[in-house]
N, C-alpha and C positions, 0 to 999 in steps of 0.2 A: 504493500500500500504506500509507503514511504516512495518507494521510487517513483510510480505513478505521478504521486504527488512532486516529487522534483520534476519530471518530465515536461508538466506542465506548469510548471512556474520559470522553467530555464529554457524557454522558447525564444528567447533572442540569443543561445548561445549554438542554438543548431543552425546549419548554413543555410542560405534561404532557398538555395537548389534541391535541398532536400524535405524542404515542406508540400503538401499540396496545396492543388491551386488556391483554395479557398483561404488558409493558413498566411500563403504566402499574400494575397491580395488584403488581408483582415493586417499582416504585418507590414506589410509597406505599408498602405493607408496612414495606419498610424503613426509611423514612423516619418511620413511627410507634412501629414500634417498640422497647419500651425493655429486652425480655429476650432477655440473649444466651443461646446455647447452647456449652455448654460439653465438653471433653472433657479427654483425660490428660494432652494436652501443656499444655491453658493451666490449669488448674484451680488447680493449687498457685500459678502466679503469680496467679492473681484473688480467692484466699483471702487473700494474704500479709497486706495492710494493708487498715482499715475494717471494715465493717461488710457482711456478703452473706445474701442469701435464697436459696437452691437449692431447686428445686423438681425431684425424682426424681420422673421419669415413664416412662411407655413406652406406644408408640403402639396397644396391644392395649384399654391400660385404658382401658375408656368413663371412669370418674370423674375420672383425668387429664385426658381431654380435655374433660368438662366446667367443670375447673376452670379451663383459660385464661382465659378472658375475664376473671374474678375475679382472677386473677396481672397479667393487663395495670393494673387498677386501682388494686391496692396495688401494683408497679413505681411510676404515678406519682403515690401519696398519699405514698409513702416516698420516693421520689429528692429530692434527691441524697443523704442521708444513707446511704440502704444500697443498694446493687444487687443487681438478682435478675436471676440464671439459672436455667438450666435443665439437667437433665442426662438423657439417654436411658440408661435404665438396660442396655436390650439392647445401646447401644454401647459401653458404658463398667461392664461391669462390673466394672472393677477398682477403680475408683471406687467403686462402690457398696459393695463389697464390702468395702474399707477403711475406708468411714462408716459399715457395718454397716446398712446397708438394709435390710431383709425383707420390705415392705408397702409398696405404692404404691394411692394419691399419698401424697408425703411432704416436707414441707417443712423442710428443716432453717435454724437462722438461725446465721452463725457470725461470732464477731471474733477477730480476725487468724489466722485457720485455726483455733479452736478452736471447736466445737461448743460455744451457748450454750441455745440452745432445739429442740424437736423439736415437729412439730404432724402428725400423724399423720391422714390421712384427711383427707375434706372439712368444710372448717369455713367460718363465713360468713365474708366480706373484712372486716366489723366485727368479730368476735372477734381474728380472724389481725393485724389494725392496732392495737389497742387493748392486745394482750398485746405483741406488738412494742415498740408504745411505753414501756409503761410496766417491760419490761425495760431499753431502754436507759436512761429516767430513774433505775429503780434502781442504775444501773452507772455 
């Protein structure tokens, strides 16, 4: 039982040619990437200090889902300075409902839990990087 039990905790020490497909897809993934998802237990702690990108979504909206690939990009034109998550609005609607939501997708940017920027709808990853930055330069 013990071994078992190492086998499956020491999964980043096996080569990744030796996993299958599913394994090896479930470990890259992770291994790539840089947005967490977020819900009501951790939110308040991941707001407190810094700098965060939230990105309110829900798994119905095509434009949402178009926008990931774009959110993985600016995650790492902006890290480490800011982090970005994510939040599913169907499970977390208390959350949303206290940022005041109403339209997705919607990116909110906040420092230290206060809401500093709102970018509403789909926008290119150069606009969304460019206003970013040059909020925080102004701050």
């Amino acid at each position: 039982m013990l071994t078992r039990t190492r086998q499956k905790l020491n999964i980043c020490q096996i080569p990744i040619a030796k996993l299958s497909k599913r394994k090896k897809a479930i470990f890259v993934g992770q291994k790539l990437r840089m947005i967490q998802n977020l819900n009501l237990m951790d939110f308040d702690d991941q707001m407190k200090h810094g700098y965060a990108l939230v990105d309110y979504w829900a798994p119905w909206c095509q434009p949402c889902l178009d926008q990931n690939p774009m959110l993985e990009e600016i995650a790492k034109a902006l890290s480490p300075r800011i982090k970005v998550f994510k939040v599913d609005i169907n499970d977390n609607r208390v959350i949303s409902n206290k940022e005041g939501v109403r339209n997705i997708p919607l990116l909110i940017l906040y420092q230290d839990s206060k809401q500093i920027a709102r970018f509403q709808g789909i926008q290119s990853k150069e606009i969304i990087i460019q206003s970013i930055t040059k909020i925080l330069h102004d701050l």
